[in-house]
N, C-alpha and C positions, 0 to 999 in steps of 0.2 A: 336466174338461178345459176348459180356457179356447178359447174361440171367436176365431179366428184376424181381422184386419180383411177387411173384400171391399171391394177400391176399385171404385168404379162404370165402369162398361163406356163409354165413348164411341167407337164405330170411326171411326177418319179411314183412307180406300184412296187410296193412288198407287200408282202406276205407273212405273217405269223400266225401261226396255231390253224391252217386252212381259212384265214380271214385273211383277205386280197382288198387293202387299201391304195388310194389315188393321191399322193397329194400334191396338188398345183401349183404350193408357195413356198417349198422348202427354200428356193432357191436365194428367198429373203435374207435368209441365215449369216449371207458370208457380205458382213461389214465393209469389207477390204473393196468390196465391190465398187466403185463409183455407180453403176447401176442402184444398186441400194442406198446408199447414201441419196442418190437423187430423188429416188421414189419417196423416202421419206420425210423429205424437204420441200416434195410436191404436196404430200401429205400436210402439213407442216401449214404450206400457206395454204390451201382447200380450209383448213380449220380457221384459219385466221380471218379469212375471207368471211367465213361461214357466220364467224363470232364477231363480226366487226360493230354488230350495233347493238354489244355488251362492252365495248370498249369504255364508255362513260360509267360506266355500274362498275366495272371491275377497278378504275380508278377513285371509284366512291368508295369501295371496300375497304380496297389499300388504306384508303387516307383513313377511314371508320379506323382500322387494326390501329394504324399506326398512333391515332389520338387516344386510343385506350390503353396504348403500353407507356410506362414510364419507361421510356428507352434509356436515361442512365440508369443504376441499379447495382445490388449488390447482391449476391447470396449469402444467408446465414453463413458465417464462418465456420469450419468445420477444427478440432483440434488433433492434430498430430504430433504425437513427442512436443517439442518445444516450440510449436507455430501454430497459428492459427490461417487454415488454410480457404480461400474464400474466389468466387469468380465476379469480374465486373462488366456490363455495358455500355456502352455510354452512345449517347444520340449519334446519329449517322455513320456510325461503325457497323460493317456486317457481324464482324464474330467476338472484340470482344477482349480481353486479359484476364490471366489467371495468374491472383496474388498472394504473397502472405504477409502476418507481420507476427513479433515474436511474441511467445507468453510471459507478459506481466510476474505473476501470481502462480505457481503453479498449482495451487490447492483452489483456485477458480477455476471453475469450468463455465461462468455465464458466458457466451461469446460476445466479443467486442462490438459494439454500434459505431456506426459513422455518426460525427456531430449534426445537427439539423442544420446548420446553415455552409454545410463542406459543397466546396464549388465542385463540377465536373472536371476540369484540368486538374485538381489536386488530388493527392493523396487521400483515398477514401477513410483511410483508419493510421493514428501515430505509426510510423516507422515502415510502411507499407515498402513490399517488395516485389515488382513484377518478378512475376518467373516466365511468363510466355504470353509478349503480345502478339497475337493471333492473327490481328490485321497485317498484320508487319510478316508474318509467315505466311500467307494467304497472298501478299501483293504479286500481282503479274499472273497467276491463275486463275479460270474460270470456275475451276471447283476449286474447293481445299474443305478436306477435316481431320480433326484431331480423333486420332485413334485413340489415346489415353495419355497419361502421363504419370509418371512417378518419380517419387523424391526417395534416393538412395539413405540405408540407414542411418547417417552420421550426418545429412538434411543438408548434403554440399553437395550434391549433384542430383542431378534433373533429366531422365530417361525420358522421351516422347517420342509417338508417332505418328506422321501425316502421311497424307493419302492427297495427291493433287489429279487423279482423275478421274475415284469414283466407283474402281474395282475394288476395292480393299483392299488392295495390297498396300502394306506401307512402308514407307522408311523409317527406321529407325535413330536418329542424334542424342547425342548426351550433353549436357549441358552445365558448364561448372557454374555454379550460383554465386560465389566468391569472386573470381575474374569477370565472369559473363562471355567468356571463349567456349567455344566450343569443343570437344574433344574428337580427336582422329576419327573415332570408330561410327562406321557408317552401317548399317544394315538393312538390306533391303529383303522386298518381299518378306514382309514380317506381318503377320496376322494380329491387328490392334498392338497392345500395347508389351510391357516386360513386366516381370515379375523380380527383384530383386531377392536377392541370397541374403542369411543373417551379416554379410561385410558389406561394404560398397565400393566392392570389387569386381562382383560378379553379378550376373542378372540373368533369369531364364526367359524365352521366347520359345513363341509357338509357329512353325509354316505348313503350308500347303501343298497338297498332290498336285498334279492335274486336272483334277477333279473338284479342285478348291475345296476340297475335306482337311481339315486342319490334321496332321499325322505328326508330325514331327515336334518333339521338344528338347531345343539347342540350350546350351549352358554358354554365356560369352564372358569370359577374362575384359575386362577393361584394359585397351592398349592394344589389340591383338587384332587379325583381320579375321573379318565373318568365315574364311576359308581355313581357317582354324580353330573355329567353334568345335563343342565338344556333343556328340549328337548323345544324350541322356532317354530318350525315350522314344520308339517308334512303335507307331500301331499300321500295321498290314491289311488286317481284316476293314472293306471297303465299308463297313454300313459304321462303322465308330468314329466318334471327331473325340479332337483331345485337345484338353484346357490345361492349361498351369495355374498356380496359386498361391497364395502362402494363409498359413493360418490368423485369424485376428492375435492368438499368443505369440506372435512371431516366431513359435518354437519349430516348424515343419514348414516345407513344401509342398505342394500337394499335384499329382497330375491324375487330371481324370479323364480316363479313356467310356464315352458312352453311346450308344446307338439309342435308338427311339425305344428301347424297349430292357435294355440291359447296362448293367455299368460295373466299372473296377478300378479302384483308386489306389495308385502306389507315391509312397511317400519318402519324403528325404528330409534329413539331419540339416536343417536350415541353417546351420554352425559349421557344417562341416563343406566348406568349397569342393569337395573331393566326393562330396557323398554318392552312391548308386540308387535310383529308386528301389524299394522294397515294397511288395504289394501286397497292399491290406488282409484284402480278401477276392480271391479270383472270381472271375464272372461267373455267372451263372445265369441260365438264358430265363429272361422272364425277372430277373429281381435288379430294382433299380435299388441303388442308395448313392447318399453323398455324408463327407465325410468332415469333422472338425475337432478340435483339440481341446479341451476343457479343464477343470479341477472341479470334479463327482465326487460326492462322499470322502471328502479330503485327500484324494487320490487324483494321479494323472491317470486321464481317461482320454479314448475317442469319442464322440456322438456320432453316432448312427443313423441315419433320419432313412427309412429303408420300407419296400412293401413285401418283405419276406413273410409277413406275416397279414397284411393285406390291404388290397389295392386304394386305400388312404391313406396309409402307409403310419409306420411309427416311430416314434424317436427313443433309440438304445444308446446303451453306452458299454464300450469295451476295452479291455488293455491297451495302452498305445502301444500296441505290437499288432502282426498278423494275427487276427481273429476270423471263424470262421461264425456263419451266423447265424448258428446252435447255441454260440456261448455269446448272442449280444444280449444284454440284460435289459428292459423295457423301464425306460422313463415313464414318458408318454403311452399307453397300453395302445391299439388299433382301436378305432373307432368310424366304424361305418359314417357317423353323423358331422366329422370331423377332418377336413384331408388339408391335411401337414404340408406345407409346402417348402419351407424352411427354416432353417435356426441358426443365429448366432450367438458366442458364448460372448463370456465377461467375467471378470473376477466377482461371485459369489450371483452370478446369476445366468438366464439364457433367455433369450428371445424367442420367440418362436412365430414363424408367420403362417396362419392356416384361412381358410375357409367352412363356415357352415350355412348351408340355406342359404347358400347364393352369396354372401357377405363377405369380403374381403374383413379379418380379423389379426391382432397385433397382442401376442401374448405373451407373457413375464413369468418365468418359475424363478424362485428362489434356491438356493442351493445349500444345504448344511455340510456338515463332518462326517454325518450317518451314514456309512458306505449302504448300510443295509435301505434306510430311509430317505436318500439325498435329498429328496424335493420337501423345503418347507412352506411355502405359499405358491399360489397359483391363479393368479387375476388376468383380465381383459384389457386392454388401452381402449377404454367406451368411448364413442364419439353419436350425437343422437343423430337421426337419418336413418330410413331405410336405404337411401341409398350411398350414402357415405361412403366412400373409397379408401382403405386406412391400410399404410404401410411402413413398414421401419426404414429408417435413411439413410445415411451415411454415417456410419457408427465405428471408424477406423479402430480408437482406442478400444485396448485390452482392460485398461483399467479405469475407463470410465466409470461416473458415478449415477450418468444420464445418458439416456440412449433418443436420438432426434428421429423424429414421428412426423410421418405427414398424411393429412389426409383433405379429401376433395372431392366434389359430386359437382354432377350435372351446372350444378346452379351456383355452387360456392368456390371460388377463386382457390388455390392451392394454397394450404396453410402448413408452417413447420412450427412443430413443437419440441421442447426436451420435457422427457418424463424421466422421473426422478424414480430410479431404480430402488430406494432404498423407502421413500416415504409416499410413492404413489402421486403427486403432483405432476399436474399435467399445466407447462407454463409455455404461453404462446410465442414463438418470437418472430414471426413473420408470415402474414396473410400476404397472398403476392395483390399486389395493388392491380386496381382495372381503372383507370380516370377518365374522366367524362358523366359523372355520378351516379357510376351502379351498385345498384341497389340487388343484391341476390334474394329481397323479399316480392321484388316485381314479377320472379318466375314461378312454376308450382315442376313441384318431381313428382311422376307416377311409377308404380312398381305394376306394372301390367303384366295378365299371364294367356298366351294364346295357346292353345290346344292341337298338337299336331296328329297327323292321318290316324296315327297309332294310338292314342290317346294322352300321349307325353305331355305334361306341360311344360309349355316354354316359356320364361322369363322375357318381358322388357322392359328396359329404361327409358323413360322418356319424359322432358322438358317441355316446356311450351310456356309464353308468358301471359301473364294472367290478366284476365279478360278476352281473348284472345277467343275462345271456344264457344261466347255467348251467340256470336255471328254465326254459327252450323259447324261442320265440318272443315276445319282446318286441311292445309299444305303437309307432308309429312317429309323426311327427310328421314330414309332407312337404313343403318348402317350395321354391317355383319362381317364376320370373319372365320370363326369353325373349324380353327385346324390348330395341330399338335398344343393341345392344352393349351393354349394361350388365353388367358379369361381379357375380354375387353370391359373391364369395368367403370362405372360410370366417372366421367372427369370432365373439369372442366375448360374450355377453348375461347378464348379470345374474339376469333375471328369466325366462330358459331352465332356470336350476337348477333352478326349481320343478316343472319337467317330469321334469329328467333326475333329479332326489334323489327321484321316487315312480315312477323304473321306464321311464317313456318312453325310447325313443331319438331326436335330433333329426337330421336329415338333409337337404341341399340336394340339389335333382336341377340340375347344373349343364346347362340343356337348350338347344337351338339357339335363335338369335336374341337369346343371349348374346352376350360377347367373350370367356369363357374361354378358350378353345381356338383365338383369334385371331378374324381378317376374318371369314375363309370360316366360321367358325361362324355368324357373325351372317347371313353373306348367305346361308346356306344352312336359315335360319330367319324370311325375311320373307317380303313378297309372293307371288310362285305357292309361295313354300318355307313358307307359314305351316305348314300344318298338320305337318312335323315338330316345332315346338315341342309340340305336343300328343303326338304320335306318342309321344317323347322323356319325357315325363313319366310315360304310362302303363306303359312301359318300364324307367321305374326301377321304379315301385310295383312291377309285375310280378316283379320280379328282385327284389326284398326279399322276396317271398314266395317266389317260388322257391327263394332259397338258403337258403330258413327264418329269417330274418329278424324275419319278425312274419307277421302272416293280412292278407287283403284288407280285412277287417270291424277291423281293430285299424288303419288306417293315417286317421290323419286331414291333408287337406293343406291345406294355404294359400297365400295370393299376394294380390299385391294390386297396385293401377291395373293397367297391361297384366299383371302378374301376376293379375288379379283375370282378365281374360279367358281366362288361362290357366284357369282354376280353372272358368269357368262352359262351356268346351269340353267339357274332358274329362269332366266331371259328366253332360254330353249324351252323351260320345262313350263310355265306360266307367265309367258309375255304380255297376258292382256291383266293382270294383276298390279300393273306397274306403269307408272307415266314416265319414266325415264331412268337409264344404268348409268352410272360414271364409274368405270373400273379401273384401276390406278395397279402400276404395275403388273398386270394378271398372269395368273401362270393358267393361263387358259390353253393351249396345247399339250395337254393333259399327257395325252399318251405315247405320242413323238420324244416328249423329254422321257417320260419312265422305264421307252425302248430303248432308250441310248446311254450305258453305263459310262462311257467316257464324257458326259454333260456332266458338268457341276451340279452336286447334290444330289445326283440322280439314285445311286446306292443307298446310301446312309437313309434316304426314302421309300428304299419297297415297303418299312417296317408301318410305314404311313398309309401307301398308296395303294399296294402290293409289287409287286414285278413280274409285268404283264410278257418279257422278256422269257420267262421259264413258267410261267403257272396261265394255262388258257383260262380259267374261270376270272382270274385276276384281269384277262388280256380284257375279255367280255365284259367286264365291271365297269370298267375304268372309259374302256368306247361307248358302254352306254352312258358314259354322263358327262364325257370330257366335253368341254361347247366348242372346240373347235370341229371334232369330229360329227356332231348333234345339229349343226348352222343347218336352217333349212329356211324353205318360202314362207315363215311365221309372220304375224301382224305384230314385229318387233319393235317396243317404243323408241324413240329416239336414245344412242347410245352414246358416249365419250369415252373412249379408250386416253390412256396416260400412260405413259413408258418413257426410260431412259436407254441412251444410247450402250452407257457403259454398264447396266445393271451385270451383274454376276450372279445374282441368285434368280433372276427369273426374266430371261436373255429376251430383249429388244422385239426377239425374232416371232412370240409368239404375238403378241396381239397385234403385229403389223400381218402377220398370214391372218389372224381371226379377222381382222376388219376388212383385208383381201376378201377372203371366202365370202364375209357377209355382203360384202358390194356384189358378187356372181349372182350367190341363190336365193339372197332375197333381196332384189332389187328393188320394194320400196321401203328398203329400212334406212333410216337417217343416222347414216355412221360418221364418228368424226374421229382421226388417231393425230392426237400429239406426242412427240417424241423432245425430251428436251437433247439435247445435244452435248453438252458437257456437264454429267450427272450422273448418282449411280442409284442404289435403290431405295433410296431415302428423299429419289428426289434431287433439286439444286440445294447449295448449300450457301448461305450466309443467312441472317432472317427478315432483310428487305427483300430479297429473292424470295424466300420460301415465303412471303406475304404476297409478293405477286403472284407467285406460282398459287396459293390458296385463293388468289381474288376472281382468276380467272375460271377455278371451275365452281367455286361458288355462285360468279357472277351464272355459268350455264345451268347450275341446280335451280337457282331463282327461275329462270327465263321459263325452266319446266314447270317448273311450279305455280307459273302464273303470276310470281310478284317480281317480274325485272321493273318496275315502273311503281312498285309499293313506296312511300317514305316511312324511314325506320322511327318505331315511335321512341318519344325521348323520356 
């Protein structure tokens, strides 16, 4: 048996709030170190060592993924003013091009198909135009990705940003579409992508503190250097990050300044190069909104989508001017049963994306001349499934006639639709293909519901393929997340069949400090409410054994960044509930980052967390549940920690101290830390990489689960 690493012991002790902590691995922290770099290279082969005789499985996986993807490919074309804008694949390329070709017809909106017999070397669609091969920007780096990209108003220049190491930071180029030259202007340290001004002239961008809090929003002239950008908007206050935007009417700019708990949008004359932001409606602590441009009761309006009126928040409308929001008038009224998540306008209609009962939902108001009555119809985008996943897409035009709809479960491959704004048709234009002849009727979906301490019920999703369950109790495969509203709704995964075709069943524990189940799910899973997300997760495993399901010792879970804390709680709090953790990325040093305001995103966080920093009840919350602080002599199932070297949102450093500490205090827990080395927190990036990167800890989920030696059935 291979000798596991032992990082050396340094203890650094503080002190906060009269609680006198030790810690022995801070030391990990400083990269720069060759000390750390080696320890984690030690690391690095101990796992590969470890995994060596899943090398064969993880090379089955790969080749499984790879046989079930149609690796040339296209994506629905999307339309922009006079293009139709579309991405392609093609076999043994990591990332890819992104093309367009011009519109026909202007009064068509079908989008264009590839011919059935168009070769991979040719042109997918008449007149096709790369704008950005990807491979070809990518060559000679070990990462690369594409921040975003956009096409300037007049569709002759091309704004993009990459990232070649994995912090997000990005460069900025522009790119003439007519020559294929490149233009002077370089901009670095640019936060994703740009926002283009009503000319294409000028473009707005977003950068970063110290703190990698997005603060700042620059306005750049074309032609000019970034050290003569024109600085448009700064926000001070540590807990708010700030977005740029522009409206789907082209008519405004939009910057929105928000914290986890409050927001305030100032706007600008999208016409005007010269303009100053002007702010909506000033903050106010406790009320969130976001903001967009319309035609309401035959009048120019704002939409309001806001919880001033309550915590499902509602969709108003108000002068496009400063409005205060006493005078936003209610669309949408609040509805406890109902939590609004978003809206897009259009000419004579609005989108609206919400949830009820747990359901991801895709809604359509009609719009009249009635200032007094504006909404004239009000339907649903139905899709049957309980578990159905259904969201609006990529819907650039203002004046579209059809808004593109996708939706996707457990068991059914991602499907895009246009629904036809005006006559309610719902017409399919691309199921993403699976080959190898899957059948989405081989699987069964269940909507399961476990019962936590408290009496809460808790939602799960869960897949498994059928027949499967006649043999007893199934493998289970547990996956959770529980933080800032984020709903993990049911979708489906490629490289999941490898699981579910040798027996496993895959399952989501939809747990508090999610948005499933609306607001109050989420606010009833942060701060003094953290520890329900934990409660909530035990809860489900618990009730998959109970209703026989699978055994405790058969469930292997996962999560990852604040999913990863998920993962490193309950491992402390209920270890013998579980046959195995794979935690990917984990912000499991819980309370080291929340002490340290100069860490990235550690502010813009207390609203999350608390800020253990000023508030002792906060300081005491957070040490009883963080798992680094919590590591003890527990009967820990075997773990997999996953981290990248370059992550920026949830630093290298903690799960290499977490899997440090657990080799000390509990020495027979079977811990293993991979670190990939050029990545950030997404992971590697190409999607033969990210297929290996998936095979290998799937291959270690099987190996727990008892099927590394299953044959997948056909």
């Amino acid at each position: 048996m291979p000798v596991p690493p032992s990082a050396p012991r340094h203890p650094v002790t503080t002190t906060h709030h009269g609680h006198t902590r030790t810690d022995e691995y801070e030391w990990l922290r400083d990269k720069e170190d060759p000390a750390v770099i080696a320890h984690l290279e030690a690391e690095n082969a101990y796992t590969q060592e470890r995994t060596a005789h899943l090398a064969d499985l993880r090379t089955r996986i790969f080749e499984e993924i790879k046989a079930r993807t149609l690796e040339t490919d296209l994506s629905v074309p999307t339309r922009v003013r006079g293009f139709w804008y579309y991405g392609r694949s093609f076999e043994g390329r990591q990332y890819g091009a992104s093309c367009r070709v011009p519109v026909t017809d202007p009064d068509d909106w079908t989008p264009p198909r590839p011919a059935a017999d168009a070769r991979p070397d040719e042109p997918a669609l008449p007149g096709e135009e790369v704008l950005l091969d990807l491979d070809a920007l990518a060559e000679g780096h070990d990462f690369f990705s594409l921040g975003g990209s956009s096409v300037s108003p007049d569709d002759r220049l091309l704004a993009y940003a990459v990232d070649v190491v994995g912090d997000e930071r990005y460069t900025v180029r522009v790119l003439d579409l007519t020559t294929r030259e490149l233009h002077d202007d370089v901009l670095t340290d640019v936060l994703g992508g740009v926002t283009w001004g009503g000319s294409s002239d000028h473009f707005y961008y977003t950068t970063v503190d110290e703190a990698w809090r997005p603060d700042k929003v620059w306005r750049h002239r074309l032609g000019t250097a970034q050290a003569d950008d024109e600085l448009v908007f700064h926000e001070p206050d540590g807990r708010y990050f700030v977005g740029v935007g522009r409206t789907r009417s082209r008519r405004y700019v939009m910057i929105a300044a928000s914290s986890k708990t409050t927001s305030e949008f100032h706007v600008l004359d999208a016409t005007d190069p010269e303009a100053r932001p002007v702010c909506f409606a000033e903050r106010t602590a406790g009320v969130e909104y976001s903001l967009e441009h319309a035609v309401v009761g035959g009048q120019d309006r704002f939409l309001v989508l806001h919880n001033a009126t309550g915590p499902e928040f509602e969709l108003g409308h108000a002068p496009a001017a400063p409005t205060k929001p006493a005078d936003w008038r209610p669309l949408l009224p609040h509805d406890l049963a109902v939590r609004l998540e978003d809206v897009d306008a259009f000419a004579g209609h609005l989108v609206v994306q919400q949830r009820s009962a747990g359901s991801s939902q895709v809604r359509v108001l009609t719009l009249g001349d009635d200032p007094e009555h504006p909404v004239t119809g009000d339907r649903l985008v139905e899709f049957p499934g309980e578990l159905a996943t259904v969201g609006a897409g990529s819907n650039p035009a203002f004046e579209q006639p059809t808004i593109r709809v996708g939706m996707t479960s457990l068991a059914r491959p991602s499907a895009v639709y246009d629904h036809d704004l005006r006559t309610g048709e719902l017409v399919l234009r691309k199921q993403a293909p699976v080959l190898g002849g899957y059948d989405a009727d081989d699987y069964e979906e269940h909507r399961l519901w476990a019962t936590s301490v408290d009496g809460v019920r808790v939602p799960i999703s869960l897949v498994v393929r059928k027949g499967v369950r006649t043999a007893g109790p199934v493998p289970v495969h547990l996956y959770g997340y529980g933080a800032y509203e984020a709903s993990i709704d049911p979708y489906f995964a490629v490289a999941r069949l490898s699981l579910l075709d040798r027996g496993a069943a895959f399952a989501i524990a939809h747990v508090r400090g999610g948005g499933e189940m609306g607001r109050h799910w989420y606010d009833d899973g942060k701060l003094e409410h953290k520890q329900h997300t934990f409660d909530d997760f035990i809860a489900a495993a618990r009730h998959l054994v109970e209703t026989g399901w699978t055994t405790s010792d058969r469930i292997v879970a996962e999560g990852a960044s604040a999913g990863g804390l998920l993962i490193g709680a309950v491992a402390n709090q209920a270890p013998e509930a579980f046959g195995g953790f794979v935690a990917g990325v984990p912000f499991v040093d819980t309370l080291t980052t929340m002490l340290d305001a100069t860490l990235p995103l550690t502010v813009p966080e207390y609203d999350e967390w608390g800020n253990p920093s000023d508030d002792p009840v906060a300081y005491e919350r957070i040490a009883g549940y963080a798992p680094y602080e919590n590591v003890a002599d527990l009967p820990y199932p075997p773990i997999l920690a996953e981290t990248s070297l370059n992550d920026t949102r949830v630093l290298y450093v903690e799960p290499a101290k977490w899997v440090a500490r657990l080799r000390e205090r509990a020495p027979r827990a079977d811990v293993l830390l991979r670190t990939e080395m050029a990545a950030g927190h997404g992971g590697v990036s190409g999607r033969y990489r990210a297929w290996e990167d998936r095979a290998f800890s799937l291959a270690w989920i099987l190996d727990r689960l008892g099927l590394a030696d299953a044959e997948p059935a056909s």
